[in-house]
C-alpha positions in Angstrom: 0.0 0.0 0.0 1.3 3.4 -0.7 2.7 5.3 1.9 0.7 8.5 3.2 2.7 12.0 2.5 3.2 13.2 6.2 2.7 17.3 5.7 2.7 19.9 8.1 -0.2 20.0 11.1 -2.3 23.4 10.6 -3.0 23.9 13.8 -6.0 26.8 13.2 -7.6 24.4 10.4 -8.0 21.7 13.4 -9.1 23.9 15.7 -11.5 25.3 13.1 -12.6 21.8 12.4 -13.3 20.4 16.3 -15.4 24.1 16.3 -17.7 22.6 13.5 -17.6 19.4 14.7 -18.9 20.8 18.0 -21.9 22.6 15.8 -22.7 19.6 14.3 -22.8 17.7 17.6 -25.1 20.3 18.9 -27.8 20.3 15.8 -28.1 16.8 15.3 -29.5 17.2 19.5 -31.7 19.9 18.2 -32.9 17.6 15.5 -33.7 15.3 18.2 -35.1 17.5 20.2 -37.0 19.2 17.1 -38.8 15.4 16.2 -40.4 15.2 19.8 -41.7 18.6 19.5 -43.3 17.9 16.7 -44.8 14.5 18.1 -45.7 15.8 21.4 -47.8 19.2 20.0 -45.5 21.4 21.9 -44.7 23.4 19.0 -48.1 23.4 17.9 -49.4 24.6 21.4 -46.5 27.3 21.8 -47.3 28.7 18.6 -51.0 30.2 20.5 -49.2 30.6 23.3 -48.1 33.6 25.0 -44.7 33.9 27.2 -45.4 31.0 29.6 -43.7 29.1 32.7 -43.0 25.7 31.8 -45.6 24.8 34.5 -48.1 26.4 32.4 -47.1 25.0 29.4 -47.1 21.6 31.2 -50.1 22.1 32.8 -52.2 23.5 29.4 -50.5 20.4 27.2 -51.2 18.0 29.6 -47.4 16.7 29.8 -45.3 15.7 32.3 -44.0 19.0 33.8 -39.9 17.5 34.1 -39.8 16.3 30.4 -41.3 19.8 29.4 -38.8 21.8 31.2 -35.9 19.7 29.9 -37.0 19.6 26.4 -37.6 23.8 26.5 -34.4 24.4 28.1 -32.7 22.0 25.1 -34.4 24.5 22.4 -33.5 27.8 24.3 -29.7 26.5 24.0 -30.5 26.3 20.5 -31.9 28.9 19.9 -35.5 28.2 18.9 -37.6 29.3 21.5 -36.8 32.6 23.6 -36.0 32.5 28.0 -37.0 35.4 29.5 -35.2 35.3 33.0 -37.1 38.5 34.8 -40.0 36.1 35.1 -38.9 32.8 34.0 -41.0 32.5 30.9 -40.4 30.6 27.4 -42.2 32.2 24.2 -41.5 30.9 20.7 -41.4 33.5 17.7 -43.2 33.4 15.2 -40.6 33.8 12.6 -39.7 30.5 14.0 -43.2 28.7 14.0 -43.3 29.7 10.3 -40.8 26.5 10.3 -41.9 24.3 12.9 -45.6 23.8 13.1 -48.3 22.0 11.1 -50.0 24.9 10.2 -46.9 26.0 8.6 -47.5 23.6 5.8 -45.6 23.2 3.1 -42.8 25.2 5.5 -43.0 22.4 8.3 -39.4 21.2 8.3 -40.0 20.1 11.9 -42.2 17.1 10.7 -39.1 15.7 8.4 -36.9 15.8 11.8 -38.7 12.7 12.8 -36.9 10.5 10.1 -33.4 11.4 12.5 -34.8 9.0 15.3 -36.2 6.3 12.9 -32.9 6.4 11.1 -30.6 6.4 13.7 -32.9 2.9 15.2 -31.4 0.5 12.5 -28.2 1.9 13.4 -26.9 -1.2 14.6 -28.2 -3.3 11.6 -26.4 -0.8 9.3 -23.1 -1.4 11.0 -23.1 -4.8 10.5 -24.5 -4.4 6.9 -21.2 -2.7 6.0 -19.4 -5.7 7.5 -21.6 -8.5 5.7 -23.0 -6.7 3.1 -26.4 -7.0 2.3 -29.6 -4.2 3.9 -32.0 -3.6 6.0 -35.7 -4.8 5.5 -38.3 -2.1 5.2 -40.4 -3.8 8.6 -37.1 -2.6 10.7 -38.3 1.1 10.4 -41.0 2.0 12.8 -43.0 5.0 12.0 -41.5 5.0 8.4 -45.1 5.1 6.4 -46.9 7.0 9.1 -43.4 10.1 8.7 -43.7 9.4 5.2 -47.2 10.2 4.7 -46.9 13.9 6.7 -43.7 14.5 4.2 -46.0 13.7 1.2 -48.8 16.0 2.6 -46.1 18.8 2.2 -44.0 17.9 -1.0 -47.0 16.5 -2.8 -50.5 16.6 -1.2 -50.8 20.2 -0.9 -49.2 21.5 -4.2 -50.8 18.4 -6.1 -53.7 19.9 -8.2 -52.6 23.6 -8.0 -49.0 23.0 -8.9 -47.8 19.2 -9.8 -50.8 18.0 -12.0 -50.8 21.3 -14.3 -46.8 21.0 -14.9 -48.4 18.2 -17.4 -50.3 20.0 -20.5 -54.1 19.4 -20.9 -53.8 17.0 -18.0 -56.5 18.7 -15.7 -58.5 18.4 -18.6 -58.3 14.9 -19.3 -58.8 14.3 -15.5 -61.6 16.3 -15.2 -63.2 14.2 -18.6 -62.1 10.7 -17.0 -58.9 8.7 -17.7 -57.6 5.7 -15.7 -54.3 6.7 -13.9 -52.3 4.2 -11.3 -49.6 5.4 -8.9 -46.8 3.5 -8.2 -45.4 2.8 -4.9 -48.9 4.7 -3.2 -48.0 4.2 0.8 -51.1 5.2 2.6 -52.5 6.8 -0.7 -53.1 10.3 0.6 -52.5 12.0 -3.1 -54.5 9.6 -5.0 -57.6 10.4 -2.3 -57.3 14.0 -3.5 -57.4 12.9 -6.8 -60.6 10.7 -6.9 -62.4 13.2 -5.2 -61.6 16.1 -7.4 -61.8 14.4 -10.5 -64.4 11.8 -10.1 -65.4 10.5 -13.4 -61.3 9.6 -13.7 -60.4 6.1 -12.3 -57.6 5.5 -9.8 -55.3 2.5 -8.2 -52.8 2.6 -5.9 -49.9 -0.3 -5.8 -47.6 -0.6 -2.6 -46.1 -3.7 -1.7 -46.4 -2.7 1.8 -50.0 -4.6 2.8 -49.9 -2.1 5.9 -50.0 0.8 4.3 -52.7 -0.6 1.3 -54.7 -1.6 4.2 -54.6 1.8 5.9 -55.9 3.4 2.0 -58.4 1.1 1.6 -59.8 1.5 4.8 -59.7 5.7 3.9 -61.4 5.6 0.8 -64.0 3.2 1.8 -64.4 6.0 4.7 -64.8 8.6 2.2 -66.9 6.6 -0.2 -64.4 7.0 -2.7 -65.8 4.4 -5.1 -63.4 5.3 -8.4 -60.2 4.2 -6.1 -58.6 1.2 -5.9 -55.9 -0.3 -3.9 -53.3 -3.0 -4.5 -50.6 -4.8 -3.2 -48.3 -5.3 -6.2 -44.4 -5.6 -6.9 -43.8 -2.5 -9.0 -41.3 -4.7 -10.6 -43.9 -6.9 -11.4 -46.1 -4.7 -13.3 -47.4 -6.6 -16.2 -50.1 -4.1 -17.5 -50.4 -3.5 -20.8 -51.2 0.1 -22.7 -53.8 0.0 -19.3 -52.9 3.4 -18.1 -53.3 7.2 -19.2 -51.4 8.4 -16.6 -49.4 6.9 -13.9 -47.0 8.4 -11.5 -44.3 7.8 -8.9 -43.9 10.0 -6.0 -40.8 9.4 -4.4 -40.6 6.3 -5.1 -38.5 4.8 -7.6 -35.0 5.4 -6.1 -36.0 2.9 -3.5 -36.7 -0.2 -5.8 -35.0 -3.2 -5.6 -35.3 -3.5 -9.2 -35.5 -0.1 -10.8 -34.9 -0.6 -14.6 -37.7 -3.6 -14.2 -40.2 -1.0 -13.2 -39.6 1.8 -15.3 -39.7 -0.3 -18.4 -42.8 -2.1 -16.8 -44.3 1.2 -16.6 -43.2 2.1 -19.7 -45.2 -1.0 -21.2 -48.4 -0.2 -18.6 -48.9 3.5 -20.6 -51.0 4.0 -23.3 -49.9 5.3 -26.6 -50.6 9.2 -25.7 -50.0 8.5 -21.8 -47.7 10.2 -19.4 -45.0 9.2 -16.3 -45.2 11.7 -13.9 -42.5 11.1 -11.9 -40.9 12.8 -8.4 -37.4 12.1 -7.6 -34.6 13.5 -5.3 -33.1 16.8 -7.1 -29.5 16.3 -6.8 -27.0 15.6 -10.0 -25.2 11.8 -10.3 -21.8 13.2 -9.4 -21.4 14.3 -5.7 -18.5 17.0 -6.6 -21.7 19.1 -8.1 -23.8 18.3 -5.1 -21.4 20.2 -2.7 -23.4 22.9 -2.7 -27.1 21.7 -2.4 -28.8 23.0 0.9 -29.9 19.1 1.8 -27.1 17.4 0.3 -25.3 15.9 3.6 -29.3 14.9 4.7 -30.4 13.2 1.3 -26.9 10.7 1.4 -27.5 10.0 5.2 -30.9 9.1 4.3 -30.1 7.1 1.6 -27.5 5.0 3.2 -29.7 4.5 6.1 -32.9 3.5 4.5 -33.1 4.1 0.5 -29.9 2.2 -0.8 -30.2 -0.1 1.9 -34.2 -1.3 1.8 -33.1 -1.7 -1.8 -30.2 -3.9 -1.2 -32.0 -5.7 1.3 -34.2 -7.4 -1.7 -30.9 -7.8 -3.4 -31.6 -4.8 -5.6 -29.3 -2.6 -6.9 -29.3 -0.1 -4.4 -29.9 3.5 -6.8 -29.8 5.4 -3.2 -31.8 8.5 -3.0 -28.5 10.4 -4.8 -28.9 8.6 -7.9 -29.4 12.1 -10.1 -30.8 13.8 -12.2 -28.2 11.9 -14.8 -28.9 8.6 -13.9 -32.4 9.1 -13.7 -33.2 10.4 -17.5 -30.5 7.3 -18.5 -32.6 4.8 -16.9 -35.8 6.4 -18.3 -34.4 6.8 -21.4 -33.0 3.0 -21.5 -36.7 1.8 -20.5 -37.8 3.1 -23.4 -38.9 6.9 -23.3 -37.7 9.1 -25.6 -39.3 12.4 -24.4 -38.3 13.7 -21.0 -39.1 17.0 -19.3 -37.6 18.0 -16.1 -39.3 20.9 -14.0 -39.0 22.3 -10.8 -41.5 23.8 -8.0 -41.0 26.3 -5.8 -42.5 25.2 -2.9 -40.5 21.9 -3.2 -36.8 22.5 -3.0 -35.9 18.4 -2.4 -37.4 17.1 -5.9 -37.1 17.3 -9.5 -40.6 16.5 -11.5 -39.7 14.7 -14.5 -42.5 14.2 -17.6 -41.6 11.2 -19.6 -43.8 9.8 -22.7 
C-alpha cells in the first residue's frame, strides 16, 4: 500500500474543524429534540401561546411538567424558542413557527426531523451491513409510512392539483373528462384520495407492496366513499399491465426499488400510446462533486444510506440510493424506453425534480 505523504499540522484548520464538529454535535441534539416537538404538539401549542412558565405550558399540554422543562431548556440552547429570565418565561417566535408547526404547511421542516430517530434505530443493523453486506428490511423502520405520509402532505399533497398535476399539458383536462391513472409505490395513498375526489369520473389504483399501508388506503377511501379508487398490493417490478394506463405516477418512489430498470420499463409498457409518467425524484446531479453545494445534500446521502440504498439492497436490488441524479435518472428512463423527458421544478419543493416522460 502506498505510503501516506506526512505534511505539516495546521493547527487553526483543526481547531476550526473540532469548532464545526462541535456545531454539528449540537444540531443533530436539536434535530432530536425538534422530532419530539413535533410529536408531542408542543410546537403546535406554543405557537398560541403567550410567554409562559414551563408549569403552564405543562399544565395546558397535559405533559409531564420534568420532560417539558428539559426539552424547552434544550431549544433555548439552541436557539429556537426565547427564555426570559425576569420572570422565567419561554415564548416561541413566530418567525420561527413559520418552520416548525403543522400549520406551517408546506414550510413544516420540523415534521421531516422525525426520520433522525427512525434512522438512527437501525443503526446497529447498518453497522453490520457494512461488515456482511447485504440491507435492512423495510419492517425494521418504525413509523416509516406514518413520517412518510406527513412528508407527502407537504412535497406532494398540498401543491398536487394547484401546482404538480398542471406541470403536465391538458392533464387537468383529461382528469376532469375521466382517464384511468395508477400510482406506483402509493403508501397510505393520501395523493391519489385528493385525486378521486376532485376528479371523479377519472379512475384510480394505488400499488404498494407494503399490505400495511394498502390496508390503511383502503380502509380511507371506503371511509370517504371513494368508489373510483382502488388499492393493490403489487411488486412495481412486477407490473405486467399492458397500454392500461393514461397516466401513472411515482412520488418518491423509484430510487428505493430493488429493481428499478424492471419498473420503469414495466411502466413504460403499462402506458398508453398518448399516456404520461409523472414522476418525483430526489433533485440532486449523479456526481457528488456538483452536489457540494445543495442546501440538503449531507441529509439526502444520510438518508439514503440508512434506508433508501439499503431497503433496496436488502431485496438484493441494486441499491440507486436517493442520490442517484438527475443523470442517472433520464439514462434509466431513457434506456426503458422513453424518448421524451421533461424536467421541472417547484418552488414550494426545494428536495425534488418533476420529470415528464412519454
Amino acid at each position: 500500500m502506498q505510503q501516506r505523504v506526512l505534511e505539516s499540522f495546521d493547527q487553526s484548520k483543526a481547531e476550526a474543524f473540532a469548532g464545526d464538529l462541535m456545531n454539528t454535535l449540537n444540531s443533530a441534539a436539536t434535530g432530536l429534540m425538534i422530532s419530539i416537538g413535533h410529536r408531542t404538539g408542543l410546537f403546535d401549542y406554543l405557537a398560541k401561546s403567550p410567554a409562559s412558565t414551563y408549569e403552564e405550558i405543562a399544565r395546558k399540554t397535559g405533559l409531564q411538567e420534568r420532560y417539558v422543562r428539559e426539552w424547552l431548556n434544550a431549544m433555548v440552547t439552541s436557539k429556537i424558542i426565547e427564555y426570559r429570565p425576569l420572570n422565567k418565561t419561554y415564548y416561541f417566535p413566530d418567525e420561527h413557527a413559520a418552520f416548525l408547526t403543522r400549520a406551517a404547511v408546506p414550510n413544516n421542516l420540523a415534521a421531516t426531523f422525525q426520520f433522525l430517530p427512525i434512522l438512527g434505530s437501525v443503526e446497529d443493523e447498518i453497522v453490520k451491513c457494512f461488515r456482511e453486506g447485504g440491507g435492512v428490511p423495510y419492517s425494521s423502520y418504525p413509523r416509516f409510512h406514518e413520517v412518510m405520509m406527513e412528508e407527502s402532505n407537504m412535497t406532494v399533497v398540498f401543491g398536487l392539483i394547484d401546482a404538480i398535476l398542471p406541470l403536465v399539458p391538458g392533464l387537468i383536462d383529461k382528469l376532469q373528462a375521466g382517464i384511468t391513472a395508477v400510482d406506483i409505490g402509493c403508501g397510505r395513498g393520501r395523493a391519489l384520495s385528493l385525486m378521486a375526489k376532485t376528479f371523479p369520473k377519472s379512475t384510480f389504483y394505488g400499488f404498494d407492496f407494503s399490505k400495511e399501508a394498502i390496508a390503511d388506503a383502503t380502509a380511507e377511501a371506503k371511509k370517504n366513499g371513494l368508489t373510483n379508487l382502488h388499492f393493490e398490493v403489487r411488486d412495481a417490478a412486477k407490473l405486467e399491465d399492458h397500454k392500461r394506463f393514461d397516466l401513472i405516477t411515482a412520488f418518491d418512489a423509484i430510487h428505493d426499488q430493488a429493481q428499478p430498470r424492471k419498473v420503469l420499463k414495466g411502466i413504460f409498457n403499462a402506458l398508453k400510446d398518448d399516456g404520461v409518467f409523472l414522476m418525483q425524484d430526489i433533485r440532486t446531479s449523479s456526481h457528488v462533486h456538483q452536489n457540494l453545494d445543495h442546501p440538503m445534500g449531507t441529509f439526502i446521502y444520510a438518508v439514503s444510506c440508512l434506508h433508501c440504498m439499503t431497503v433496496s439492497l436488502a431485496n438484493d436490488g441494486e441499491g440507486l440510493g436517493a442520490a442517484w441524479g438527475e443523470e442517472q435518472a433520464n439514462e434509466l428512463l431513457n434506456e426503458a424506453g422513453f424518448s421524451r423527458i421533461e424536467v421541472k421544478q417547484l418552488e414550494h419543493d426545494i428536495m425534488n425534480n418533476y420529470y415528464i416522460a412519454r
